[in-house]
C-alpha positions in Angstrom: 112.6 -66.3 182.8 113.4 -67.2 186.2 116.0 -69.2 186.0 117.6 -68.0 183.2 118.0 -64.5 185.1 119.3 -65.8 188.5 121.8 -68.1 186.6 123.2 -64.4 184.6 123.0 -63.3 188.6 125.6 -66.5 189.6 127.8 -65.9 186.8 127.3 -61.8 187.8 127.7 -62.9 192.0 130.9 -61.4 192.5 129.4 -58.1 191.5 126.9 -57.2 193.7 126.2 -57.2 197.0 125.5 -60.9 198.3 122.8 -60.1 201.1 120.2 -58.6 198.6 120.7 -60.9 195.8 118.2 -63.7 197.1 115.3 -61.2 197.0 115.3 -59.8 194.1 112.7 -60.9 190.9 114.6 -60.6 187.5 113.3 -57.4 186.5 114.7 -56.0 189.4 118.0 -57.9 189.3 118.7 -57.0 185.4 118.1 -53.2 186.4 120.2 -53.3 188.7 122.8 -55.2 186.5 122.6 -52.5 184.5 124.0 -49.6 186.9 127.2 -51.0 186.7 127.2 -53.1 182.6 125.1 -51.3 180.4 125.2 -54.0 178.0 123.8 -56.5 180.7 120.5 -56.7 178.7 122.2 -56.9 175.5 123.0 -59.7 173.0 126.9 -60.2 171.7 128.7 -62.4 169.6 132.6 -62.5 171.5 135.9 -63.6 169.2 139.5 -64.0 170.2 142.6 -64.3 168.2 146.4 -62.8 168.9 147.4 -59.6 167.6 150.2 -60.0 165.3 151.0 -56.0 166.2 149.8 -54.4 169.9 146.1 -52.7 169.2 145.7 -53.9 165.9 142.9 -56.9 165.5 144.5 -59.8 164.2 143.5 -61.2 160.9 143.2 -65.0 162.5 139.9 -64.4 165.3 138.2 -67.7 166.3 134.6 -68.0 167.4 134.5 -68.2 171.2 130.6 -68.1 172.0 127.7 -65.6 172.4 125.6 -63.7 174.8 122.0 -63.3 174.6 119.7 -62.0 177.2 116.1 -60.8 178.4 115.9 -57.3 177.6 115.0 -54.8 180.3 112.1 -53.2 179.1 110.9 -56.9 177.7 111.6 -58.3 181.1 109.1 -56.1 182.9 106.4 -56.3 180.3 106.0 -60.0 180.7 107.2 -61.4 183.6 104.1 -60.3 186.1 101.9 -60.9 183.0 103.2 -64.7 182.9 102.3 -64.9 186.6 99.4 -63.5 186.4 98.3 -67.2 184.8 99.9 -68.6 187.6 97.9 -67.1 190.6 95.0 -68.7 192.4 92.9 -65.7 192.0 93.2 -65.7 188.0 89.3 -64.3 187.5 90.4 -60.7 189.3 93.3 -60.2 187.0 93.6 -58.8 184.1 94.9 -61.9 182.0 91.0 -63.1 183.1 90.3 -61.0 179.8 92.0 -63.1 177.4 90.7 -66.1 175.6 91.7 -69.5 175.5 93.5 -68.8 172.2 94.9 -65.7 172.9 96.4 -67.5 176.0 98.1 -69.7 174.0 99.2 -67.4 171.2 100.8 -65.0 174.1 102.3 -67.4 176.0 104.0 -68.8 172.6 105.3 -65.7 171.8 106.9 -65.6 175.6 108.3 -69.4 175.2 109.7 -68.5 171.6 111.7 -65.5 173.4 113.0 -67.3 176.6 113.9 -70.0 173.8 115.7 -67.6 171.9 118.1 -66.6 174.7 118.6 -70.2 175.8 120.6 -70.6 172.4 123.6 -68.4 174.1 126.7 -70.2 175.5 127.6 -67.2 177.2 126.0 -67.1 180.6 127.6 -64.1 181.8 128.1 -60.6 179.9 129.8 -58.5 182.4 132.7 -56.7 181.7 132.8 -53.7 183.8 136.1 -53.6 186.4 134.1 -52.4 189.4 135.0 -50.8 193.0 133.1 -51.6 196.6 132.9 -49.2 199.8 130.9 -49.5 202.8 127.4 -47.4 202.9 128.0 -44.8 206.0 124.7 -44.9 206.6 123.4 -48.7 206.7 126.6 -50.5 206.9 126.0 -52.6 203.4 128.4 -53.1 200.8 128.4 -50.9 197.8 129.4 -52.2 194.4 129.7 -49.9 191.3 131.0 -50.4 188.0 133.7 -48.4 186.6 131.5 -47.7 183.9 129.0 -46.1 186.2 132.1 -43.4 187.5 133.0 -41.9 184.2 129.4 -41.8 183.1 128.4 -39.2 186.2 125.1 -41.2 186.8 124.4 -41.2 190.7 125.5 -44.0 192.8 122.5 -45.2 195.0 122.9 -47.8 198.3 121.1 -51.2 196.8 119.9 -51.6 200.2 115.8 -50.8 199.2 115.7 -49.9 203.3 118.3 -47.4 202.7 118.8 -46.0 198.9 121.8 -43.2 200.5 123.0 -41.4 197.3 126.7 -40.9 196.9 129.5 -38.9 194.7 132.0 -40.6 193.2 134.9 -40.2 191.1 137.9 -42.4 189.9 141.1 -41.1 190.7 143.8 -39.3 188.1 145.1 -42.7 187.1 142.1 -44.5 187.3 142.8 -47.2 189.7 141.0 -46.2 193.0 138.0 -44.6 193.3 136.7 -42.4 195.7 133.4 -41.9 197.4 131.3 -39.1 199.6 128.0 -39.2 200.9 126.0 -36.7 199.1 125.3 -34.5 202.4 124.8 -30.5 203.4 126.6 -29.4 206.3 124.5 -26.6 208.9 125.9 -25.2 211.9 124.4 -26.2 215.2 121.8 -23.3 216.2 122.8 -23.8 220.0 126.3 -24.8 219.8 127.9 -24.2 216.3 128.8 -27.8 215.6 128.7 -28.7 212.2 125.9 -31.1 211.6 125.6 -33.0 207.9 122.1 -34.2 206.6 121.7 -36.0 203.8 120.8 -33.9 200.4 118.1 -36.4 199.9 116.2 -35.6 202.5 116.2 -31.9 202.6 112.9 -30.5 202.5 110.5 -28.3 204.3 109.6 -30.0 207.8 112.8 -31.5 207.8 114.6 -32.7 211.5 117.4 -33.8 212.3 119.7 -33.5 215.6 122.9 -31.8 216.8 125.7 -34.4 217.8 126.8 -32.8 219.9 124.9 -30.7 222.2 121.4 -32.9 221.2 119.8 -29.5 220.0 116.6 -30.4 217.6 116.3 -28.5 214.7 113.9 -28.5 211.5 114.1 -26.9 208.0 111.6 -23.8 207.8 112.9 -22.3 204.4 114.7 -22.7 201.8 117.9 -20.4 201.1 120.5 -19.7 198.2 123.3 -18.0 198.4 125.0 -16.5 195.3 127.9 -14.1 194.3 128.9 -12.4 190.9 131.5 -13.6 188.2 134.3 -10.8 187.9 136.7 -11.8 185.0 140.2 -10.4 185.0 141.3 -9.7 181.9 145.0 -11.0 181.6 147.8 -8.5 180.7 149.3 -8.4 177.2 153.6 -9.1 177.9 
């Protein structure tokens, strides 16, 4: 399972960030595949031919290989089960439970499914264009599929010390994209200065500083503001 994952994460490399790849376990590494190809996961069968007229498929495709891959949720269920056999401590674990043929019977079910996906020729599913910024906050590089844009989902530093949620949104013609730090601005207590703290953090109890004058300050309540929808009616030419 291993193996088969971090060679999908090779083929995947130029997508996502290299300083985090090396620590991930595949569960971890197909979930976040997934933020930016949703069909990551996902088995296909890929064909090529030329179109004999622009957008229609052309009547002559050829067979150029297919994709199959570990499942997500299938991934999680088994791979720290399959371990589990492989610990020194194997009486406190749960596996301990299991018979000798249940062992086997399990563990054949596993091999049959990892043998399954080893009959793809396609290593590699991705097909997402993606776009990369630089997190304000931890100085790692952000890489999000374009996929992940026009879906609206949130956009999350991969940085597990960091996690800084973002905005973004692809420009009008869809070639750019542009990002902001999800962040509410308060004015300095002391000095007015306008000081941002990240949404994510906003809670009762709450500090953070003034950059300018150094003031402390911490959040004590919480407060909406609000204002009524007046519709003009339009007048009839």
């Amino acid at each position: 399972m291993e193996a088969i994952t971090y060679e999908k994460l090779e083929a995947s490399a130029k997508h996502i960030p290299p300083d985090i790849i090396d620590k991930w376990q595949p569960p971890q590494a197909v979930k976040a595949l997934l933020e930016h190809e949703p069909k990551t996961d996902k088995g296909f069968v890929l064909y090529t031919g030329i179109e004999e007229e622009y957008g229609v498929p052309s009547n002559n495709m050829q067979f150029v290989g297919e994709h199959k891959a570990f499942n997500l949720g299938w991934l999680r269920k088994h791979y720290n089960k399959v371990g589990g056999f492989l610990h020194f401590f194997y009486k406190r674990s749960k596996n301990a439970k299991l018979s000798i043929e249940e062992i086997k019977s399990y563990l054949k079910e596993v091999s049959e499914e990892v043998g399954e996906v080893l009959k793809g020729n396609i290593t590699g599913g991705w097909l997402d264009e993606v776009f990369q910024f630089t997190c304000s906050q931890c100085s790692k590089t952000i890489i999000v599929g374009k996929h992940t844009l026009e879906s609206g989902r949130d956009i999350v530093c991969q940085n597990d010390n960091c996690r800084a949620e973002y905005y973004g949104r692809l420009d009008p013609k869809g070639l750019d994209a542009l990002f902001e730090l999800k962040v509410t601005v308060f004015d300095c207590a002391q000095c007015s200065a306008e000081i941002p703290a990240e949404n994510r953090k906003l809670k009762i109890g709450y500090s953070f500083k003034c950059g300018k004058c150094g003031t402390n300050h911490e959040l004590v309540q919480k407060q909406w503001g609000y204002k009524a929808e007046i519709e003009v009616e339009s007048e009839e030419s």
